[in-house]
C-alpha positions as CSV (number, residue, x, y, z in Angstrom):
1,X,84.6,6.1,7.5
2,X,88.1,8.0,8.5
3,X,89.1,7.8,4.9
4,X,86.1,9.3,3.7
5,X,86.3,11.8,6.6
6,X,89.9,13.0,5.9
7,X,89.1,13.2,2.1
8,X,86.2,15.6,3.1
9,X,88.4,17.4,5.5
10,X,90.6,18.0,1.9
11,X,88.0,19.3,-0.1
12,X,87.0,21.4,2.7
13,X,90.6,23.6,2.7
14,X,90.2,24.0,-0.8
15,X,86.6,25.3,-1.2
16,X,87.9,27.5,1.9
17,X,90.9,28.4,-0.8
18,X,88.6,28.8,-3.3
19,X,86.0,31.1,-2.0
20,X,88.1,34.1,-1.4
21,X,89.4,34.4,-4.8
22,X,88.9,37.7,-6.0
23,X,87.3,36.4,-9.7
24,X,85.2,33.8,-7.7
25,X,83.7,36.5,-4.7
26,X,83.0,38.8,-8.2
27,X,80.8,36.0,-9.7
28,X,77.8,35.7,-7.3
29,X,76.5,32.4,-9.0
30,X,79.9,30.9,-8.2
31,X,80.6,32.3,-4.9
32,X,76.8,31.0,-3.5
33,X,77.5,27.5,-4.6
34,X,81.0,27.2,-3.0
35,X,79.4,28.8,-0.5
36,X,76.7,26.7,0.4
37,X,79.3,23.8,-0.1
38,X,81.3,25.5,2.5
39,X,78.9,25.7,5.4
40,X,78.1,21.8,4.9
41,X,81.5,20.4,5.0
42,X,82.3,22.6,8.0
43,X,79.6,20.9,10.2
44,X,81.3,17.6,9.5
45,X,84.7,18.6,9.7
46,X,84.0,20.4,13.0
47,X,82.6,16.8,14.3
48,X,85.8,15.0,12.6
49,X,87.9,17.4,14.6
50,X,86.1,16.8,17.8
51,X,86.2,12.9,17.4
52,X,90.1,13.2,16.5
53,X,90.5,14.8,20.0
54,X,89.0,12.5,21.5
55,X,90.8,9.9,19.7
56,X,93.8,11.2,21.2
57,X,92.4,11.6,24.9
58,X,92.0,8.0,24.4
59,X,95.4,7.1,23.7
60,X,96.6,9.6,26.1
61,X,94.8,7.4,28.5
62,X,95.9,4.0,28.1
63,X,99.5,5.4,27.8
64,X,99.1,6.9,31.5
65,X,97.7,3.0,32.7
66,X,100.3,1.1,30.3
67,X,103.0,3.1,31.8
68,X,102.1,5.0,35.5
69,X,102.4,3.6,38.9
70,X,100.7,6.0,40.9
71,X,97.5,4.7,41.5
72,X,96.2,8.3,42.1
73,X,96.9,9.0,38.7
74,X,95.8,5.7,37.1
75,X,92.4,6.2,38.5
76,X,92.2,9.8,37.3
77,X,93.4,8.2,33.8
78,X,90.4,5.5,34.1
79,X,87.6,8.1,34.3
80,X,89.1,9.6,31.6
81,X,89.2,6.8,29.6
82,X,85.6,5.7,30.4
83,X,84.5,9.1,29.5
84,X,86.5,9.6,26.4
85,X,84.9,6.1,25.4
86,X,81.5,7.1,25.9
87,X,82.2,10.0,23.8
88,X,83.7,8.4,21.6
89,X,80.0,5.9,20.3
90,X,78.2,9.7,20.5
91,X,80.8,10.7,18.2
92,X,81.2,8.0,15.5
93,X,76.9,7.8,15.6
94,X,76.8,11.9,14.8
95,X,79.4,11.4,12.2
96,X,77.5,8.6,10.5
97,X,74.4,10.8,10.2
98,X,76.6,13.7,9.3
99,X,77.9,11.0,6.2
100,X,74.3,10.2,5.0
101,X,73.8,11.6,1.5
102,X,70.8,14.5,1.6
103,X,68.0,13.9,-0.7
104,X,68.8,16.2,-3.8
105,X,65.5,17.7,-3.7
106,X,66.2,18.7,-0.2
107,X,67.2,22.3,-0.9
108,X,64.5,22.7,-3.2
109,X,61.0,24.7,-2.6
110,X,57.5,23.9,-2.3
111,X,54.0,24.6,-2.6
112,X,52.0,23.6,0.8
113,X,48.1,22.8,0.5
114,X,46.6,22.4,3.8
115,X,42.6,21.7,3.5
116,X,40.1,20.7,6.4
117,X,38.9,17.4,6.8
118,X,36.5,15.5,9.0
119,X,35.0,18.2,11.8
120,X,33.0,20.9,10.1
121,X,33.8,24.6,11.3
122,X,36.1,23.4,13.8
123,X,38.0,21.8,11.2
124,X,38.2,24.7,9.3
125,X,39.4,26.6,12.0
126,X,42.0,24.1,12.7
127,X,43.6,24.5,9.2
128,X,43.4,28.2,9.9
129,X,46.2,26.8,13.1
130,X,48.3,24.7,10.9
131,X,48.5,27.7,8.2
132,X,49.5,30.1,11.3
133,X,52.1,27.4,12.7
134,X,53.4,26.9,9.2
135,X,53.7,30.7,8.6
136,X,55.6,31.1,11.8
137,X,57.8,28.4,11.7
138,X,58.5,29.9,7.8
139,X,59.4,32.9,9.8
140,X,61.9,31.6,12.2
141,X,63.2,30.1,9.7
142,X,63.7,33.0,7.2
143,X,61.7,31.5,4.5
144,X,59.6,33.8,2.2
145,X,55.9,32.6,2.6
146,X,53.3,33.2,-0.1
147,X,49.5,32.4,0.1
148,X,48.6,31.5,-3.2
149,X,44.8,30.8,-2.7
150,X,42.3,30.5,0.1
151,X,38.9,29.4,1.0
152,X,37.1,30.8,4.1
153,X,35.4,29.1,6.2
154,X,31.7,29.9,8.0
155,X,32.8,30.0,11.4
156,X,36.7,31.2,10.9
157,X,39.5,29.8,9.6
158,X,40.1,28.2,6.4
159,X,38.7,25.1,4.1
160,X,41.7,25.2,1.6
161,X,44.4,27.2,1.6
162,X,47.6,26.6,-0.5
163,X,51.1,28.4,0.0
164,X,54.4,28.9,-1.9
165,X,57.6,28.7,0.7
166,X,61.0,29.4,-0.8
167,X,64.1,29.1,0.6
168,X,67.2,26.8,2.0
169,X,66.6,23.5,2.5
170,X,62.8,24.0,2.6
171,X,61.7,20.6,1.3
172,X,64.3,19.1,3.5
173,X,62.3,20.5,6.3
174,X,58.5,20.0,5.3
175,X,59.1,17.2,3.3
176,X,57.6,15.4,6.8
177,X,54.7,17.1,7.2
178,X,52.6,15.5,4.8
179,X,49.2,13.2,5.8
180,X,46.4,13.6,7.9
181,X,46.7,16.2,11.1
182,X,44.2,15.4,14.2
183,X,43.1,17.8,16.8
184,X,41.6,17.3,20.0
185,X,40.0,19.6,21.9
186,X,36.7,21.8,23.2
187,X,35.8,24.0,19.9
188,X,34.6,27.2,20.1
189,X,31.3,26.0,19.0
190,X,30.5,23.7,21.5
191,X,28.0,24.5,24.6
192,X,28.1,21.5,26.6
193,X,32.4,21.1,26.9
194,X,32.7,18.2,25.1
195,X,36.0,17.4,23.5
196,X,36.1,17.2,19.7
197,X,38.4,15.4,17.1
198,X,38.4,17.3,13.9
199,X,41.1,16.6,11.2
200,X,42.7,18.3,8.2
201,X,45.1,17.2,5.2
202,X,48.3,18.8,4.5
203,X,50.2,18.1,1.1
204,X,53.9,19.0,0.6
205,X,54.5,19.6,-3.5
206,X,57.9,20.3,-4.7
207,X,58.2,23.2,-6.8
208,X,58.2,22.4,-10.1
209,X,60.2,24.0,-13.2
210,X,59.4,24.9,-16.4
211,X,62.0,21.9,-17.4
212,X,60.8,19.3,-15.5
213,X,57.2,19.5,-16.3
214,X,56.1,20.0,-19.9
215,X,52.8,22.5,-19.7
216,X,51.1,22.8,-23.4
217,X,49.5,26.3,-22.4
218,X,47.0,25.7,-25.5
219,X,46.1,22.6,-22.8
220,X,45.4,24.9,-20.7
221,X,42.1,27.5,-20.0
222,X,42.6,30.4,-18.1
223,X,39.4,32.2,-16.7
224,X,39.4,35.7,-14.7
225,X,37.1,36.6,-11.9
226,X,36.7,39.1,-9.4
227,X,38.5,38.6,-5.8
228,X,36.6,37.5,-2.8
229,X,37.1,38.2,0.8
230,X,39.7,40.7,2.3
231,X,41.5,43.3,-0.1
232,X,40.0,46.8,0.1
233,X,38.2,49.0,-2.8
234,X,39.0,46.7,-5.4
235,X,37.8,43.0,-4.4
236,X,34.4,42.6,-6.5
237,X,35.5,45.6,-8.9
238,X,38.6,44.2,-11.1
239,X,39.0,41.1,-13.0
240,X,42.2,39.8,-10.7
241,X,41.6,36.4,-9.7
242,X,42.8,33.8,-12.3
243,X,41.6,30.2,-13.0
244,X,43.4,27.7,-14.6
245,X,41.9,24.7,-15.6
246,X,44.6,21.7,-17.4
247,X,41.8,19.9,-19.5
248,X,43.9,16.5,-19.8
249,X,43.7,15.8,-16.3
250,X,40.8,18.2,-15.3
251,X,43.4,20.0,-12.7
252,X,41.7,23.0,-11.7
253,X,44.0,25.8,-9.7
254,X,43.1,29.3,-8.6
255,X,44.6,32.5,-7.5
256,X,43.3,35.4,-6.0
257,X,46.2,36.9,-3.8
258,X,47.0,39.7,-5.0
259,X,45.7,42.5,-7.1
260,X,47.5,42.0,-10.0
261,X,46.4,39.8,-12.3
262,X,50.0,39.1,-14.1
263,X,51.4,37.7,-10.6
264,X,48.5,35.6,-9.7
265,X,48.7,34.0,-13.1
266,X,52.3,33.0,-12.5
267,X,51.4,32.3,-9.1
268,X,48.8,29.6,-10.3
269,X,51.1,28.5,-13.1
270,X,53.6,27.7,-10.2
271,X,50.7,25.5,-8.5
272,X,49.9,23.5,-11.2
273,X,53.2,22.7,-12.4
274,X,54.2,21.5,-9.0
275,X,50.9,18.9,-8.9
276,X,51.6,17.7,-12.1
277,X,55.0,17.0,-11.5
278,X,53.9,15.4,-8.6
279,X,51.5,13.2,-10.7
280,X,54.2,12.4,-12.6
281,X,56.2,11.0,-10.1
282,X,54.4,8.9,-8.3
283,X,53.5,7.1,-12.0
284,X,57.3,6.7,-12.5
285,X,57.8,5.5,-8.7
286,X,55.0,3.0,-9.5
287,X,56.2,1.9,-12.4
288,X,59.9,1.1,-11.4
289,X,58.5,0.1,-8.0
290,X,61.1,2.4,-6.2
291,X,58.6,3.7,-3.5
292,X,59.8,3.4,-0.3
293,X,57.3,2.1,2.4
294,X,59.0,4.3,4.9
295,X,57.2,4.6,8.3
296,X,58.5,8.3,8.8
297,X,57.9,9.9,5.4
298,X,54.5,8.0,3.9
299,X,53.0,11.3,3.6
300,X,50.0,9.9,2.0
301,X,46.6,12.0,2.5
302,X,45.0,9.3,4.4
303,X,47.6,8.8,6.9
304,X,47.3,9.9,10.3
305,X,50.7,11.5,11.2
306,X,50.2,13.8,14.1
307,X,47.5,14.2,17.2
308,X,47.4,17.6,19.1
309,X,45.7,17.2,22.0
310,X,44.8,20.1,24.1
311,X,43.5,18.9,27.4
312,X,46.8,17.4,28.1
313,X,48.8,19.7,26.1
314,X,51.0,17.9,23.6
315,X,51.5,17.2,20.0
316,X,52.4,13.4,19.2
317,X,54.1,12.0,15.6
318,X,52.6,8.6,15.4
319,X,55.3,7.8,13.0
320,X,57.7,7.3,15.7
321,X,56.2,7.7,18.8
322,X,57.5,11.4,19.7
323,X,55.6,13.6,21.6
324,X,56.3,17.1,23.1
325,X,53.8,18.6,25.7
326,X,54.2,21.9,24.5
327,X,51.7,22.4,22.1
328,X,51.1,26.2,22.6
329,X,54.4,27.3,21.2
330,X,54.3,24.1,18.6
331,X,51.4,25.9,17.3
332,X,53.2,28.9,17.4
333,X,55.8,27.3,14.9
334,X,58.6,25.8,17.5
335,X,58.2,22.5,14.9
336,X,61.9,22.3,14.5
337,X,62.8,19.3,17.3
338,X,59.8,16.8,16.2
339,X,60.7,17.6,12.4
340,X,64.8,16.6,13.6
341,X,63.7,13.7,15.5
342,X,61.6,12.7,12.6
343,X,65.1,13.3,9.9
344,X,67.0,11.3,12.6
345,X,64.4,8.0,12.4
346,X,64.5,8.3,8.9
347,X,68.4,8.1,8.5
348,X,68.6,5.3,11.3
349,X,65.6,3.4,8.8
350,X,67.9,4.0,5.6
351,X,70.7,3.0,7.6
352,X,68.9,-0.3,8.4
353,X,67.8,-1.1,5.6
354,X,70.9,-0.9,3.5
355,X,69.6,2.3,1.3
356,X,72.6,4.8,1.8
C-alpha cells in the first residue's frame, strides 16, 4: 500500500505541474480533466501525509522509551504512543477506502423514475416526497435537476414522475437509491388516526449516449399532444407534448415539460436511450453471469430498501441496518450520511470478497 501511496503522491506533483501551464489553462477540455484528476489525488495524498506524521510520532515514541530514564517522560511518551497507534488502524482503514477503484460510471448522469406503489393517494403523495427530497438533495449538491415527465395524482402528489440529474459524481451518489421505498405514517386521508404503510419504486438509469445505444429512429413513432396540468395559456392549446413509442420492445416514453416541442423531444430521446441501455445491460450481465448479489446496491424494483417511519421519526436502510431519526430534514434532502454509510458497506463487501 505505501508503494502505491508514494507513486500517487508522484503523479499528484505533476498534475499540480501540469495544470498551470499556460497552453494547458487555455484548453478548457484539458485543464477540466487534470483538474478533476487533481482534486482526487489530493484527498489521498492529504491522508498519506497525515498517516506519515503519524508514522513519525510513532517512532518518536519508542525512541523516547528505548532511550529515556525519566519516568515522567516515558509515561508522557506511552500515551503518545497508544494514541498515535490508535490513529494509526483509523488511518491505514481510510486509506484503504481512499485506494478502492470508483466505478467508472460513477461520474456519469442519470435519469431517476420514481412511481407510487402499493397505498393509493397516499402513495401518490409519498412519491410527490421522494421527488421533493431528491430535488433538494440535487440542490445541495449543485446538480441541475430536470423533470422530464409527470403524472398527477387525485389527491396530490405524483403516480410517475421521471427526472434528468446532471452533474459530478451523480451516479456515484444515486446509484443506491434504487428499489422499493416504504412509508409509515397517518395520511392525510385518514379519519380515524390509523397509521398507514404505502410504498413507491424508485429506478436509477444511467444516462445513455448516442454511442452506447444504437436507436434506429425509423424504429421509432413519435406522436404529439397537447400538455396537461400546470403551464399557463398554452397547456390544451399547442401540440408540445411528445410521445415516443420504440416498436421493438413496445418502450413507450413521454414528455410534456416544457413548451417547446424541440426540447421535449430530446428530452424523451434522452429517456429512452437511457432504458434501453439499461435493457441492455442487464442481458450482457446475465449472460456473462457478472451480476453481483450485493446486499447494498441490489436495486431491484421489488426490493425493500428503506422504511420512513413518522411516529418515531426515522428513516432506516434495511441494507445495512442504518437508521437516522431525523426524518424531517432527510425528507428535506440531508441524504448524504446514509448514502456514505451505504458507499462505505459496499467497499468493506468488495473488500471481502476479493473484488478490488
Amino acid at each position: 500500500m505505501i508503494e502505491k501511496l508514494k507513486s500517487i503522491k508522484e503523479k499528484f506533483h505533476e498534475v499540480e505541474a501540469s495544470i498551470y501551464q499556460p497552453d494547458i489553462i487555455n484548453d478548457i477540455k484539458i485543464y477540466s480533466a487534470l483538474n478533476k484528476e487533481y482534486k482526487k489525488l489530493s484527498k489521498i495524498v492529504a491522508l498519506y501525509d497525515s498517516y506519515e506524521l503519524i508514522l513519525n510520532n510513532i517512532k518518536e515514541a519508542k525512541e523516547v522509551l528505548n532511550n529515556e530514564k525519566e519516568e515522567e517522560f516515558r509515561e508522557l511518551a506511552k500515551q503518545e504512543l497508544t494514541v498515535a497507534l490508535e490513529k494509526k488502524t483509523e488511518m491505514e482503514e481510510a486509506l484503504r477506502n481512499a485506494l478502492i477503484p470508483n466505478d467508472p460510471n460513477d461520474s456519469r448522469n442519470i435519469v431517476l423514475e420514481i412511481r407510487a406503489g402499493i397505498g393509493g393517494d397516499e402513495a401518490a403523495i409519498f412519491t410527490g416526497d421522494l421527488f421533493r427530497m431528491y430535488k433538494r438533495f440535487a440542490e445541495k449538491m449543485k446538480w441541475d435537476f430536470s423533470v422530464v415527465d409527470t403524472l398527477e395524482g387525485t389527491a396530490g402528489g405524483c403516480k410517475e414522475i421521471i427526472c434528468t440529474i446532471t452533474g459530478e459524481d451523480v451516479y456515484g451518489h444515486m446509484k443506491y437509491e434504487s428499489g422499493v421505498h416504504r412509508v409509515q405514517r397517518v395520511p392525510a386521508t385518514e379519519t380515524q388516526g390509523r397509521i398507514h404503510t404505502s410504498a413507491a419504486s424508485v429506478v436509477v438509469l444511467l444516462e445513455a449516449g448516442d454511442v452506447e445505444v444504437k436507436l434506429d429512429l425509423n424504429d421509432v413513432r413519435k406522436d404529439t399532444f397537447c400538455s396537461s396540468g400546470p403551464g399557463g395559456q398554452s397547456v390544451n392549446t399547442t401540440y408540445s407534448a411528445i410521445r415516443l413509442t420504440h416498436i421493438p420492445t413496445g418502450l413507450v416514453v413521454s414528455c410534456q415539460d416544457g413548451k417547446s416541442q424541440i426540447k421535449n423531444y430530446e428530452k424523451a430521446l434522452k429517456v429512452l436511450r437511457s432504458r434501453l441501455y439499461d435493457m441492455e445491460v442487464k442481458k450482457q450481465q446475465e449472460a456473462i453471469g457478472m451480476e453481483r448479489k450485493s446486499m447494498v446496491k441490489s436495486g431491484n424494483r421489488g426490493d425493500k430498501i428503506r422504511t420512513y417511519n413518522f411516529p418515531q421519526g426515522r428513516a432506516t436502510d434495511h441494507r445495512i441496518g442504518y437508521t437516522e431519526h431525523n426524518l424531517n430534514a432527510i425528507l428535506d434532502g440531508a441524504i448524504l450520511d446514509m448514502i456514505e454509510a451505504l458507499r462505505i458497506a459496499d467497499n468493506a463487501q468488495k473488500l471481502q470478497t476479493g473484488e478490488i
